[in-house]
N, C-alpha and C positions, 0 to 999 in steps of 0.2 A: 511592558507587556506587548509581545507580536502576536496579534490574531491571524488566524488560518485567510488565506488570499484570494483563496476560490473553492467552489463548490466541488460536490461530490459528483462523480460520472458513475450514474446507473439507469436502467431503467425498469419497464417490467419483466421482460427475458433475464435479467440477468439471474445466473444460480450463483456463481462463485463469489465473495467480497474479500477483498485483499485489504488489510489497514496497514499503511507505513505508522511513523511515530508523529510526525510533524515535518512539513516542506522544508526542503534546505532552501540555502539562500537563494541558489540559480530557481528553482521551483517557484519560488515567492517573485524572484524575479520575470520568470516567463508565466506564472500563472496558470501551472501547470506540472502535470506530478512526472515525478524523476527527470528532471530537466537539468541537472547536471551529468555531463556526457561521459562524466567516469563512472555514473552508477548504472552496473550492469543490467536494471530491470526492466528495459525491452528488447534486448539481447537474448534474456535466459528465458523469457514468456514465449517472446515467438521462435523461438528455438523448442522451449516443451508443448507447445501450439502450432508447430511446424508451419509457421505464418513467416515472411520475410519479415525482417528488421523495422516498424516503424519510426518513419525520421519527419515528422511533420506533425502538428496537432492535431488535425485533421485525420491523417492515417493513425496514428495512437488511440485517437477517438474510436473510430472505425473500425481499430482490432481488436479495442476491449470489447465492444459492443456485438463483434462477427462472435466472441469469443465466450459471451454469456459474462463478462467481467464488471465486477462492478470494483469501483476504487474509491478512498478515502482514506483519512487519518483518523488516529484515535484522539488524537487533541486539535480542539480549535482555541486555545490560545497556552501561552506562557512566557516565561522569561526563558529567554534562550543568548547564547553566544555562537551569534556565526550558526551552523551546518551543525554544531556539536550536540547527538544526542543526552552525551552525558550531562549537558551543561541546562537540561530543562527542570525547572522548576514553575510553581504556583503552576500547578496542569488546571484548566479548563476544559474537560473532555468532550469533543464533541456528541449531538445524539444521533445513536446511531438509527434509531425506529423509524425512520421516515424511508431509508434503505430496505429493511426488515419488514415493513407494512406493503410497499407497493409491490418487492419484486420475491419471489418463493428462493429464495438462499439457501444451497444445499451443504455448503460449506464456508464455514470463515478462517481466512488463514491474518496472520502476523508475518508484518516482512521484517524479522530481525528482533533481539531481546529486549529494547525501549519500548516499541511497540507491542509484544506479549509482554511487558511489564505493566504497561499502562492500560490494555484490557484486561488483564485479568482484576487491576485495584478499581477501576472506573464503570467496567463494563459487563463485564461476567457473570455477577450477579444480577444484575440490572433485568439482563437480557438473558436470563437463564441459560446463555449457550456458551460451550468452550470454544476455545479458538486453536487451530494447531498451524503449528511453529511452522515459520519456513526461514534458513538464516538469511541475514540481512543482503541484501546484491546492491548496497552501500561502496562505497571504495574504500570508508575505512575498515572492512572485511575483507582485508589486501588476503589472508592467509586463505582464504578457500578461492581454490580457483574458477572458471567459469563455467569449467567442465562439472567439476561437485556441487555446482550452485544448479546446473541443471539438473542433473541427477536428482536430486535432493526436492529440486522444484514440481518434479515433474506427477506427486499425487494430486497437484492442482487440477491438471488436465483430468485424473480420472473421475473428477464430482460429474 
């Protein structure tokens, strides 16, 4: 069983909460979300936030935070292989109300179909709220390019 590595980045300004599925290895390794350098998601965020590039924990901090963003994952533990969403089993869902109580969340998005797979069985109901889709800015979502992942990203920005 890998439990989740580090906490959730929110606070009370945040409106928007983004859930990935579960940290990939480089993630669990730096302790810290999207932390492998091929997955596009703070390329296509400060690109639809019109924010330069964050390259440092510190400014990723910084931009979620300028940006009302709040982040976490929908599961805080399972058996996984490697990076591979599809290879997660025994979910352990994180709670998400501690997010939900402190900060007024105007939208909940899912980065990728693990992730609305595992809100909608774990959390959905829980939390009486839907989540809407946004596809994965994963690398292994090789077929939409960066350009469609912004387009695509960009009802974030209008919460």
């Amino acid at each position: 069983m890998v439990k989740h590595p580090f906490p959730p980045l929110y606070d009370e300004n945040s409106r928007i909460l983004i859930l990935g599925s579960f940290p990939s290895v480089k993630s669990r390794e730096q302790r810290f979300f999207y932390g492998h350098p091929q997955n596009r998601f703070w390329r296509v965020t400060s690109a639809v936030f019109g924010c330069p590039v964050p390259q440092t924990i510190e400014e990723k901090s910084a931009f979620l935070h300028e940006n009302h963003i709040a982040l976490w994952d929908v599961v805080a533990s399972c058996e996984i292989t490697g990076s591979s969403d599809s290879s997660i089993k025994d979910v352990i869902p994180n709670d998400l109300r501690p997010i939900l109580d402190a900060a007024d969340i105007k939208s909940i998005f899912v980065n990728g179909r693990a992730a609305e797979k595992y809100y909608i069985k774990y959390q959905e109901q829980i939390l009486g709220r839907k989540a809407v889709y946004l596809p994965s800015t994963s690398p292994a979502n090789a077929a939409m390019s960066q350009e469609r992942l912004i387009e695509k990203w960009r009802i974030a920005a209008e919460v």
